[in-house]
FILUMBA-615439 format. One record per residue (C-alpha): residue number from 1; residue in one letter; x, y, z negated. Coordinates in steps of 0.02 Angstrom, whole numbers, plus 50000, padded with zeros to 5 digits. Last residue first. Example, Ala and Ser with C-alpha at 12.3 -4.5 7.8 and 13.67 -1.06 7.14 Angstrom:
BEGIN
(2; 'S'; (50684; 49947; 49643))
(1; 'A'; (50615; 49775; 49610))
% end
This chain:
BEGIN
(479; 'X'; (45724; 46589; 53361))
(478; 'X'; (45655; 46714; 53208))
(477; 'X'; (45747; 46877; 53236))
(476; 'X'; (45871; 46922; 53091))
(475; 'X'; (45871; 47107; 53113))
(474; 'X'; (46051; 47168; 53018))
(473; 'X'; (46073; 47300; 52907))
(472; 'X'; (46235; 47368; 52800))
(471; 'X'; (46251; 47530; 52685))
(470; 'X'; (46393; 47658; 52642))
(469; 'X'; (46328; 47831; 52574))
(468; 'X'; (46347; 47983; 52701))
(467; 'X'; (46407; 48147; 52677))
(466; 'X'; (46453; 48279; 52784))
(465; 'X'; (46305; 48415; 52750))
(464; 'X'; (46383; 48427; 52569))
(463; 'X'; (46533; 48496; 52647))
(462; 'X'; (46696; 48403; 52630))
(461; 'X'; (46847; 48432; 52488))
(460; 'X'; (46807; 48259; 52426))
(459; 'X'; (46645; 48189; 52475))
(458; 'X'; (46615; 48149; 52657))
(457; 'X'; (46581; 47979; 52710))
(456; 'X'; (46540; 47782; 52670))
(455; 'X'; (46557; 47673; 52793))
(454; 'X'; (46418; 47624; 52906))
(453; 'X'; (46363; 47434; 52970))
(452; 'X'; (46235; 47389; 53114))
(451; 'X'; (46198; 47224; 53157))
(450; 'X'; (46057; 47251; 53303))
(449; 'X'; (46055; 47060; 53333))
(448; 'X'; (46061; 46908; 53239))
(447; 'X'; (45963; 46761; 53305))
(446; 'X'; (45893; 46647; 53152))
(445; 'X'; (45885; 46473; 53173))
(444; 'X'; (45869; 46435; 52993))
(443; 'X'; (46023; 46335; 52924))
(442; 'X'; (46165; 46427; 53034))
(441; 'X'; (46084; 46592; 53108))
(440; 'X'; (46030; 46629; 52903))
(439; 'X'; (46210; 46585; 52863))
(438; 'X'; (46285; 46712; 52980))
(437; 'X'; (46169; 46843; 52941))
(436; 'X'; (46211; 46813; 52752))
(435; 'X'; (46396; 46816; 52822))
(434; 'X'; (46388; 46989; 52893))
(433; 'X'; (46313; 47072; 52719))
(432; 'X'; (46322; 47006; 52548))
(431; 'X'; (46492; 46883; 52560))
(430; 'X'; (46539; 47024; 52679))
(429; 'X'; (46552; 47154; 52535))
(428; 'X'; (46524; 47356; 52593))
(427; 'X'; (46356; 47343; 52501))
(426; 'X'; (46187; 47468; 52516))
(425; 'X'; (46093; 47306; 52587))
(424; 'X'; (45955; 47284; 52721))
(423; 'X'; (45883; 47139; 52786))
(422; 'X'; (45760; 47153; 52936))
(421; 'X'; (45687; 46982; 52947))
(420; 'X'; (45598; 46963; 53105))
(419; 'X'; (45437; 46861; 53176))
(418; 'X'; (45441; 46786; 53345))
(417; 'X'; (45264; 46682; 53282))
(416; 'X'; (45238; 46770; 53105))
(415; 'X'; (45349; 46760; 52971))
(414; 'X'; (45276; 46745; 52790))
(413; 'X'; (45352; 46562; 52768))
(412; 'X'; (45513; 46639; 52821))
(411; 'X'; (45536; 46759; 52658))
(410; 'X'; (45591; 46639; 52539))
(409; 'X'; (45725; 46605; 52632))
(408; 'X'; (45789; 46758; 52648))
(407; 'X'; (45764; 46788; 52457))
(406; 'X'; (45857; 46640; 52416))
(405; 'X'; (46012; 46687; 52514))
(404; 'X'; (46002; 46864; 52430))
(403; 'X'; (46014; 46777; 52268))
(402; 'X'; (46144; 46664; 52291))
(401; 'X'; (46240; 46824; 52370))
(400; 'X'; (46207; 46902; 52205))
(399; 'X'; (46300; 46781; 52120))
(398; 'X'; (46426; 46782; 52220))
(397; 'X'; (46468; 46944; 52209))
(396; 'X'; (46443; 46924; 52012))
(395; 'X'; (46552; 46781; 52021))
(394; 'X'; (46690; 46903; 52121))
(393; 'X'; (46690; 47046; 52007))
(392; 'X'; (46589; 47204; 52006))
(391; 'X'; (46544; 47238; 51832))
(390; 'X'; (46640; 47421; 51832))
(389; 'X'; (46612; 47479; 52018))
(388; 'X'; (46410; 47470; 51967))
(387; 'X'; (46424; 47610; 51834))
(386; 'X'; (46457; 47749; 51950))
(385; 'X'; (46278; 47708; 52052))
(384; 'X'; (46270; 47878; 52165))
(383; 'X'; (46467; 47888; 52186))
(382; 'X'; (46479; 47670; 52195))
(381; 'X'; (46364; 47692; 52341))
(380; 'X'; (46429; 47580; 52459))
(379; 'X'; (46483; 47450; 52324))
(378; 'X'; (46295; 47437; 52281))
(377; 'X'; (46317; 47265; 52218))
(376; 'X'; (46150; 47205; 52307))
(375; 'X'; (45968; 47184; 52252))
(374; 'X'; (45892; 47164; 52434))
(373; 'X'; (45837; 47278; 52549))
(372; 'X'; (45727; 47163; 52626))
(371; 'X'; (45610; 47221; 52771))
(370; 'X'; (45496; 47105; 52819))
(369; 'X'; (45421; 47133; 53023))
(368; 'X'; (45295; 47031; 53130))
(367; 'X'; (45206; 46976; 52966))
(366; 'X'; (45056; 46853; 52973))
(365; 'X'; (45119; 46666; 52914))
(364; 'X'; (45059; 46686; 52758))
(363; 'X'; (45066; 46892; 52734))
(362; 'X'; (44915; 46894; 52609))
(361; 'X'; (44946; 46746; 52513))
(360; 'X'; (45130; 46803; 52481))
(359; 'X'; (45071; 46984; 52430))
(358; 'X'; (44966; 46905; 52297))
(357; 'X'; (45136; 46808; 52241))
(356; 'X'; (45241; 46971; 52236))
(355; 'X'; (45095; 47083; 52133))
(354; 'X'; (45006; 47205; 52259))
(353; 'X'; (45039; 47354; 52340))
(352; 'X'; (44918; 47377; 52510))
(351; 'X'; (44966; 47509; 52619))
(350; 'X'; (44843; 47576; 52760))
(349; 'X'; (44710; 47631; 52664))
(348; 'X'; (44806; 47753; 52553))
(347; 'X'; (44705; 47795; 52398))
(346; 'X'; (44849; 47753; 52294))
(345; 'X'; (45021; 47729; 52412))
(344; 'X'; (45138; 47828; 52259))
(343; 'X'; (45022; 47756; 52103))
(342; 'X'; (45040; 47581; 52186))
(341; 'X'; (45245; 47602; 52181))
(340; 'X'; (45242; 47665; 51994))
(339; 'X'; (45133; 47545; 51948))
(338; 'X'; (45231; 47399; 52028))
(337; 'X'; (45408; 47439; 51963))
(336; 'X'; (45388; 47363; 51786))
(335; 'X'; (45320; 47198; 51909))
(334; 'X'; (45515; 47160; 51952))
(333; 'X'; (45489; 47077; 52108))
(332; 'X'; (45439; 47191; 52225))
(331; 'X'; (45282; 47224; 52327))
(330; 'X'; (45233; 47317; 52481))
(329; 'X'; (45122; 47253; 52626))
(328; 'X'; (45100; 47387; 52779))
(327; 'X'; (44974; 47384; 52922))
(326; 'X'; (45043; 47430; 53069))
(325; 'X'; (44985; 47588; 53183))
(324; 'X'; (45066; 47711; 53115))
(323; 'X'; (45259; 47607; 53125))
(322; 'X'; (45392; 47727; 53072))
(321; 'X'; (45281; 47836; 52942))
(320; 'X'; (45236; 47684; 52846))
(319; 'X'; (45402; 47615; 52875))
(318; 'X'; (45478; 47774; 52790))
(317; 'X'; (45356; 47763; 52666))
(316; 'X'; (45375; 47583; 52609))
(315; 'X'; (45585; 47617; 52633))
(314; 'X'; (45556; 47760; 52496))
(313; 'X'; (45436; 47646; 52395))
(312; 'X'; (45498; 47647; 52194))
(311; 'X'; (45589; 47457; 52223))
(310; 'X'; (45489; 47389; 52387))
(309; 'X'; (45599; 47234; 52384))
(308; 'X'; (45472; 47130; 52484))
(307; 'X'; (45403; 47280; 52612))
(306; 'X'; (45316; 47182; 52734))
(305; 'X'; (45253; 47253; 52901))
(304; 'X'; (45093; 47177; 52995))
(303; 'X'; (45073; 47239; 53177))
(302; 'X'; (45229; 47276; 53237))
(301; 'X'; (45286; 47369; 53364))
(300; 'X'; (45470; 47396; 53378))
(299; 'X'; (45570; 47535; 53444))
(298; 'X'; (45579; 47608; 53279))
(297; 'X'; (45695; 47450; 53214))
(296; 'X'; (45867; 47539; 53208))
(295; 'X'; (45779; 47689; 53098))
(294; 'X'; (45722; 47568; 52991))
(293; 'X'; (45889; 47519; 52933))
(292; 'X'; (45965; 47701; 52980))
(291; 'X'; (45867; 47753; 52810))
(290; 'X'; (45997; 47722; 52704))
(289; 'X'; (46133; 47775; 52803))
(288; 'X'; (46061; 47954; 52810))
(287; 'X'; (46023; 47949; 52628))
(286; 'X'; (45840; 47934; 52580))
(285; 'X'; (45732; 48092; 52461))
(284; 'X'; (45554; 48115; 52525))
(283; 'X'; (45475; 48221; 52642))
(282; 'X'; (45303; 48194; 52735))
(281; 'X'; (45201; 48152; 52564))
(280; 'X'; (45245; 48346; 52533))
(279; 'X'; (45188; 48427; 52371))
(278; 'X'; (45226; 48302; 52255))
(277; 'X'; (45412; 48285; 52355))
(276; 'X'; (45444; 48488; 52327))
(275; 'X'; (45387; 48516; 52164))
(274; 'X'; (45493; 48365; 52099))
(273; 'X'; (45661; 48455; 52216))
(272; 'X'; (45613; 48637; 52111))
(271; 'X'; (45610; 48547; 51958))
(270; 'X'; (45770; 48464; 51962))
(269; 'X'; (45842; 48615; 52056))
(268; 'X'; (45876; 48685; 52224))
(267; 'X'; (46002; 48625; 52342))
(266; 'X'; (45939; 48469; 52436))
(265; 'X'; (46034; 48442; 52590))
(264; 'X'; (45939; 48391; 52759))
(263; 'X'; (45920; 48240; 52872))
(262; 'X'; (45834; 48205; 53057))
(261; 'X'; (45963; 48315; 53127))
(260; 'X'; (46122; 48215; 53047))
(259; 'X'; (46260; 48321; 52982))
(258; 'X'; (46143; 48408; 52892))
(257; 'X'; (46085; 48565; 52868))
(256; 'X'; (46027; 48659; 52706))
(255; 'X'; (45866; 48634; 52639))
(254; 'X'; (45789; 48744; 52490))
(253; 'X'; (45666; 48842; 52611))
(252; 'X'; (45507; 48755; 52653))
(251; 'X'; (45542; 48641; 52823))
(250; 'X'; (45381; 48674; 52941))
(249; 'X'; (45261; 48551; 52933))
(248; 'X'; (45213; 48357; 53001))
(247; 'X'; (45415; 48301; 52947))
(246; 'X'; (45428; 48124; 52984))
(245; 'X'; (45602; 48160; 53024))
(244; 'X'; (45642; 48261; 52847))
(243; 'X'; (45740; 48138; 52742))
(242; 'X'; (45808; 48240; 52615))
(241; 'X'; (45998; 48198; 52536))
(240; 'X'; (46023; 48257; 52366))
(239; 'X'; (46223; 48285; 52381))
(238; 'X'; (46340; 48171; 52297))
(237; 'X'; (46456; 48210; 52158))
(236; 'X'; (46649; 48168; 52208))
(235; 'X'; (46727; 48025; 52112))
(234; 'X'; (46672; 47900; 52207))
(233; 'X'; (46738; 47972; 52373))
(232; 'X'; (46918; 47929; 52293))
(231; 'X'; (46923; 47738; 52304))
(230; 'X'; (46847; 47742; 52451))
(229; 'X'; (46984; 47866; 52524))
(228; 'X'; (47099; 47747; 52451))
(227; 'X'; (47060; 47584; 52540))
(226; 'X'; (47058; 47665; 52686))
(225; 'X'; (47231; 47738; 52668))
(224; 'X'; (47260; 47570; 52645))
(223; 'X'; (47186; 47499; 52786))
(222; 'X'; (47024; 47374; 52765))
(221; 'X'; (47028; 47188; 52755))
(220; 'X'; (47130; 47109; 52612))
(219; 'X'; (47144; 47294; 52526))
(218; 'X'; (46940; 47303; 52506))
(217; 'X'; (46966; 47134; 52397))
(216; 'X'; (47124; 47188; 52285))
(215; 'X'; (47032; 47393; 52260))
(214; 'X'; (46864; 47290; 52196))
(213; 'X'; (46991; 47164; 52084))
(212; 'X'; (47097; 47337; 52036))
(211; 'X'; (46948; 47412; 51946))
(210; 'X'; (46895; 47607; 52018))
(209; 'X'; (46901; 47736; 51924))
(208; 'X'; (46997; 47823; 52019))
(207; 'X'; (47170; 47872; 51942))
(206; 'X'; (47177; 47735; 51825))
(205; 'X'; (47139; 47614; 51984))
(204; 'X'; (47238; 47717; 52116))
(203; 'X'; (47394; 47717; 52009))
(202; 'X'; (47375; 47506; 51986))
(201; 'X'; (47396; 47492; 52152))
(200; 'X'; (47510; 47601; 52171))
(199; 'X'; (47624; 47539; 52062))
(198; 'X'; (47702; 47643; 51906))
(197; 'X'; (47552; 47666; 51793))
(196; 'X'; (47458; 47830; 51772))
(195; 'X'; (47532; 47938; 51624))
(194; 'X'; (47671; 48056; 51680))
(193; 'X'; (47711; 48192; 51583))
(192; 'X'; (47644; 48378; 51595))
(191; 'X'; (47479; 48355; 51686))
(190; 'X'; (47412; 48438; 51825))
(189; 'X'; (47227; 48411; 51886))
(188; 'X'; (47214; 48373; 52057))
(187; 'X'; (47108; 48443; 52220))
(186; 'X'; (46993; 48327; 52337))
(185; 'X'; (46825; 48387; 52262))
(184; 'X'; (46795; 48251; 52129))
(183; 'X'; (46964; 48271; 52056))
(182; 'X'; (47116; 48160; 52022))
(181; 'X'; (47228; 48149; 51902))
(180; 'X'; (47410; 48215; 51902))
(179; 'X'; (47571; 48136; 51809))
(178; 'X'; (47580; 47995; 51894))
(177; 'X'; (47571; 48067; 52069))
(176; 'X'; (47455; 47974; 52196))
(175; 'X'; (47448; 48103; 52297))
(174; 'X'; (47326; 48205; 52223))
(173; 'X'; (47286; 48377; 52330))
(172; 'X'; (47280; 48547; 52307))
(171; 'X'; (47348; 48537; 52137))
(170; 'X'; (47263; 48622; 51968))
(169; 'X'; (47319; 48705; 51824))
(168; 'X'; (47188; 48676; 51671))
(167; 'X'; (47149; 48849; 51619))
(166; 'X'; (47225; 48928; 51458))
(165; 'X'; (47238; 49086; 51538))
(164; 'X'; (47438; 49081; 51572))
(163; 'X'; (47408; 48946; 51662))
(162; 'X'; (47386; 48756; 51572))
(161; 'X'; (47463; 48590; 51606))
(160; 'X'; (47348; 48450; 51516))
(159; 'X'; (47419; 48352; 51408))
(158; 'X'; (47409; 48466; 51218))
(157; 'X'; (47216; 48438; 51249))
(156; 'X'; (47235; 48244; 51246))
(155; 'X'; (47359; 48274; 51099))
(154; 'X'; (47211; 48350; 51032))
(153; 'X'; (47102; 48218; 51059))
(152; 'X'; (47191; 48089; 50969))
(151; 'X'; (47223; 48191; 50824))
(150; 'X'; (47050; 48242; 50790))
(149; 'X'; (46981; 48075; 50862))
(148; 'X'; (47070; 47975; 50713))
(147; 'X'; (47035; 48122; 50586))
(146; 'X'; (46858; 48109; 50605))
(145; 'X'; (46852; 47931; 50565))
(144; 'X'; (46877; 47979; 50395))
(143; 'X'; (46708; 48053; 50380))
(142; 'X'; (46598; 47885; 50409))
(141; 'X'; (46535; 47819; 50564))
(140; 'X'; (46412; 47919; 50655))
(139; 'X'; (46412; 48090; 50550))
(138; 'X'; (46603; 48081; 50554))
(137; 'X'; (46584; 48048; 50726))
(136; 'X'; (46481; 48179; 50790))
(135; 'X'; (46584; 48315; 50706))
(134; 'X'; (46756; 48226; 50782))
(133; 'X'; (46672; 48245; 50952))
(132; 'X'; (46595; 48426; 50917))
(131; 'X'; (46760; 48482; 50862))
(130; 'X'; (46869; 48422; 50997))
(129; 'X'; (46757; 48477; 51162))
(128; 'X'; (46707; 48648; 51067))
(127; 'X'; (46897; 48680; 51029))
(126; 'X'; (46945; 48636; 51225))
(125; 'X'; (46813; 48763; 51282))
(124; 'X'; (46701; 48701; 51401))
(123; 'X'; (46726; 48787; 51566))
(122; 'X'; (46850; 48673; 51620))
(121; 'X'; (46751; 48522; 51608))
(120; 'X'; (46856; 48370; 51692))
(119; 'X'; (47001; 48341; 51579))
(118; 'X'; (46945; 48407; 51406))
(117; 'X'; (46752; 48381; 51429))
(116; 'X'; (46799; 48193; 51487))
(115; 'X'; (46918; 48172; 51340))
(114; 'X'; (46783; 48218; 51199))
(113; 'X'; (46646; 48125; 51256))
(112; 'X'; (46780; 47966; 51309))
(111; 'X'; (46837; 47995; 51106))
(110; 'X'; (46655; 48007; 51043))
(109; 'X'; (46600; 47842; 51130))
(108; 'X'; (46740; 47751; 51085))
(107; 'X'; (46733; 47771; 50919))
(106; 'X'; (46550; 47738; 50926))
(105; 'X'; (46586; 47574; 51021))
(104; 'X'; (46727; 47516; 50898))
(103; 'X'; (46873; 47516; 50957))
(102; 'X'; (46960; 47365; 51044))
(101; 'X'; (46927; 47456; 51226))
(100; 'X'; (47044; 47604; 51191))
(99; 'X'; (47197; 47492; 51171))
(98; 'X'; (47256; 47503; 50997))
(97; 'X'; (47362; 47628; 50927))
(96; 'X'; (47289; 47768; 51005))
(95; 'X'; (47397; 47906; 51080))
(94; 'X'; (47436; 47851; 51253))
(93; 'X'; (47269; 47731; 51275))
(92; 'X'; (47178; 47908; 51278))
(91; 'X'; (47240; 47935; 51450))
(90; 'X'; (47217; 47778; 51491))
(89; 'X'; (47068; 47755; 51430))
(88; 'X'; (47001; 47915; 51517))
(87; 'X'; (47064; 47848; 51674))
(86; 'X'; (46963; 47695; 51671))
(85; 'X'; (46791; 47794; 51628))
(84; 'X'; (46814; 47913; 51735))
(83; 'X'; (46633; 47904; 51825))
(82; 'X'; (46558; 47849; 51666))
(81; 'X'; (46637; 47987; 51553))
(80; 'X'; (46584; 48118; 51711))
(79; 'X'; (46408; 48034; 51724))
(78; 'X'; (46394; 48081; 51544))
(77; 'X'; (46472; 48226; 51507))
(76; 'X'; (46355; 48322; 51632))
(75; 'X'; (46203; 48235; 51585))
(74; 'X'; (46225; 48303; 51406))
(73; 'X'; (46255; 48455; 51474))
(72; 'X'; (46103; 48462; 51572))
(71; 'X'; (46001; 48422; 51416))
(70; 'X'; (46088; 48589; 51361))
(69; 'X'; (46067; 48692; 51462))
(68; 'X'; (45892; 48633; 51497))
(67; 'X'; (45836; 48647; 51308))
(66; 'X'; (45819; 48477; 51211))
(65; 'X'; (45666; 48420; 51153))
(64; 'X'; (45680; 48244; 51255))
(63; 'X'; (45851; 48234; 51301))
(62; 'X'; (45886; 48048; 51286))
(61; 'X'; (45999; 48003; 51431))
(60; 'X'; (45920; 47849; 51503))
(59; 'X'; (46042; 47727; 51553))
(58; 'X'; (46110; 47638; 51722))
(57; 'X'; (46174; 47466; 51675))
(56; 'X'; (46335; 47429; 51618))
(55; 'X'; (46439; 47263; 51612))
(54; 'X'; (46598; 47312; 51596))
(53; 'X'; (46569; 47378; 51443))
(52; 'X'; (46432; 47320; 51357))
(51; 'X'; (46451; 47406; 51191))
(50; 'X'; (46545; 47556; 51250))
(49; 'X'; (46385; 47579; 51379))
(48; 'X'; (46264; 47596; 51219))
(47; 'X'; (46389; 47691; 51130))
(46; 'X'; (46395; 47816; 51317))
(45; 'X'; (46201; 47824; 51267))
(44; 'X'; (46242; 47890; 51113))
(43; 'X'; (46364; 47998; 51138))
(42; 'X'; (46270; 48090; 51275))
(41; 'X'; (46111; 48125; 51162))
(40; 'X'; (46224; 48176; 51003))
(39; 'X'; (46338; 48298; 51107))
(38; 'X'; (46177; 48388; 51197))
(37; 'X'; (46107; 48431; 51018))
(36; 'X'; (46021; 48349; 50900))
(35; 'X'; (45920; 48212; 50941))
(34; 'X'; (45798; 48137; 50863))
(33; 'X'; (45797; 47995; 50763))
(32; 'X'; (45750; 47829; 50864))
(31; 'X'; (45930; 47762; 50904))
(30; 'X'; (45988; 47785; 50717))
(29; 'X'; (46062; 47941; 50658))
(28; 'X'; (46240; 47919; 50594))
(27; 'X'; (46275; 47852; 50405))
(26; 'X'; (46383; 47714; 50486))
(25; 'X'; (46459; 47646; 50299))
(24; 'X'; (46639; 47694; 50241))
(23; 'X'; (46532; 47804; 50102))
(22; 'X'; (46452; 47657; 50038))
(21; 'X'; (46329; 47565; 50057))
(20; 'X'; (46380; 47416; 50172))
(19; 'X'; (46340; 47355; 50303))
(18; 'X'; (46364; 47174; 50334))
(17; 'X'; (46513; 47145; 50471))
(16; 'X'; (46519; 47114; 50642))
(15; 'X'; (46690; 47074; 50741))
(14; 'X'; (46710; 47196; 50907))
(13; 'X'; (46891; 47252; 50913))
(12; 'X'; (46845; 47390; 50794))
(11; 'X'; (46734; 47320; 50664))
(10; 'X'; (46538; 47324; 50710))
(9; 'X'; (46426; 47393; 50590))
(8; 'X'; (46284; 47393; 50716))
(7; 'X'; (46213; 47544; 50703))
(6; 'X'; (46039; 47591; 50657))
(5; 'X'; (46057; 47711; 50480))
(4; 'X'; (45997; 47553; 50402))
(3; 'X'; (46095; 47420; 50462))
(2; 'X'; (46061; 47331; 50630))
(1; 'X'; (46099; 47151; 50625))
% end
């Protein structure tokens, strides 16, 4: 039960416990006091993630009243604690004396804060990363924690190989050294002992990020040096991808080339890229490989098209602008979503949003062409979603595979005579991809054609204009 500063009370290694009023009490701000200062927003939301760790969720970083700088900083230290998450507890695994994940989330929270801005911010001094962390933490916990990530953290600092400007030495490349991690854009940070594990294997997990069950199941089918470049892409910071081949006007500046003509890179700011899409209903942000789903299909000419896992409508406005002539259905079934999708299509007479049910009355045996990009482990866009590698296991896998198979079948009533399913999925699993088709040609007389499947790309020491997430689609044409 939430004491009355808002924190749990929770014993390292997880246990609850009463609070208590005195000064070993959490005295830190509770979830609905403002926030301080960039330091306070991230650590709390990584406390959130400590808590359900591996089971995270994408959360919102609470920078309301915070200046740019600094809510970008916040943002900063958090993607880069998420998207290192497994090598920061190894690192800080070395000088605890309990492993990292038996602390108590606020603990936690403030050491991978404090670690990340050490190993991966080199323009934060290492001072400001140590201070502010044990700061936070005495005001979170209680003051005697401080010492804990004091000494902790500086022996983190005291890691890391400097030149003879105090700057974190880097490598050209990583390969696979223990006593090097590795970096977002293809170069390694030196360190001076070893401190990733002695097999490979297990090297590439601390290394990357990336949990050895995801590494064990793309090593039964893919190469290894396959198998590591994946692992690797995630840690690189993906491009804003633009979408421009619906494009009515000339491009505004802002947009670098792509590999792909009908693409372009983002590179202005937040602001500038919000200015941009509410002023253009022609542009919108889509990966290459995201969009090659409907871009497989253009040939087609359907009359009704049904968006069933419209999410926040890129795919609804891509098909809009795909197929002129058809008349588009959108829904999706989490109804938080539905305002926001209406609000995108209001006033537009040729897409109807409505709840999931309403759109099932409507399409009854009327749509030529349902797109499904279904809910999906998002293994091909592990850089984009970093907290999805984390809770990817095999029941979840097959979990959502249950739930993909559902959704397909839910979906036939709604097909017209010769009627296709055009499923869609940002995974690089089979369970979620080629054998859905091959279950759907099984038990519902499905014929699978146009399969298309792309690997992700780019990232690492590669131009922005290189990059492409990993996605699957398949048109599952009623037989």
């Amino acid at each position: 039960m939430p004491n009355r500063t808002g924190f749990s009370g929770e014993r390292p290694g997880g246990a609850s416990r009463p609070a208590r009023k005195n000064r070993s009490a959490p005295r830190g701000p509770g979830a609905s006091s403002p926030v301080r200062d960039a330091r306070d927003a991230a650590a709390r939301v990584l406390t959130l993630h400590a808590k359900r760790f591996p089971d995270l969720a994408p959360e919102t970083v609470p920078t309301d009243g915070l200046e740019p700088r600094e809510a970008a900083l916040a943002h900063a230290i958090v993607d880069l604690s998420l998207r290192h998450w497994l090598t920061l507890e190894t690192v800080l695994g070395m000088y605890t004396s309990q492993p990292v994940r038996n602390l108590e989330p606020r603990m936690r929270a403030a050491l991978l804060m404090g670690a990340a801005q050490l190993l991966y911010m080199d323009r934060v001094p290492p001072h400001a990363a140590v201070t502010s962390a044990v700061e936070w933490v005495k005001h979170a916990i209680r003051p005697k924690a401080g010492g804990m990530v004091n000494a902790v953290l500086r022996r983190v600092s005291e890691l890391i190989e400097r030149d003879s400007e105090g700057r974190g030495v880097r490598r050209e490349t990583w390969d696979l050294a223990r006593d090097a991690l590795p970096l977002g854009d293809a170069r390694a940070l030196a360190l001076r002992e070893a401190v990733l594990p002695s097999d490979e294997l297990g090297r590439l997990e601390a290394g990357a990020s990336v949990p050895r069950t995801l590494l064990q199941r793309w090593s039964s089918r893919l190469p290894t040096d396959e198998v590591r470049r994946l692992a690797l892409q995630t840690l690189s910071s993906p491009p804003t991808v633009v979408c421009v081949a619906h494009a009515g006007e000339p491009l505004p500046t802002g947009l670098e080339a792509h590999e792909s003509a009908s693409h372009r890179v983002f590179t202005g700011s937040h602001a500038e890229l919000r200015a941009l899409l509410g002023s253009r209903d022609d542009l919108w942000v889509q990966d290459v490989s995201s969009s090659g789903a409907v871009e497989n299909v253009r040939d087609l000419r359907p009359g009704v098209v049904l968006d069933m896992c419209a999410g926040l409508g890129t795919k609804t406005r891509q098909l809009r602008a795909t197929f002129p002539e058809a008349e588009i259905l959108a829904t999706d079934a989490d109804a938080s979503k539905l305002p926001i999708l209406a609000g995108v299509f209001a006033g537009d007479a040729r897409v109807t949003v409505a709840p999931i049910e309403r759109v099932r009355e409507l399409a009854l045996g009327r749509a030529d062409l349902i797109l499904l990009d279904v809910p999906c482990s998002n293994t091909g866009v592990l850089a984009r979603r970093v907290e999805a590698a984390y809770r990817c296991g095999p029941s979840r896998i097959e979990r959502l595979a249950d739930q993909q198979r559902q959704i397909v079948a839910d979906a036939i009533p709604l097909l017209a005579s010769g009627g296709a399913i055009l499923y869609a999925t940002c995974s690089l699993e089979p369970e979620e991809n080629e054998q859905i088709a091959a279950w759907a040609a099984q038990w519902h007389r499905f014929r699978i054609e146009r399969a298309r499947s792309a690997m992700p790309a780019g990232g690492g020491a590669e131009p922005p204009s290189a990059w492409r997430d990993g996605a699957y689609s398949v048109l599952l044409r009623w037989a």
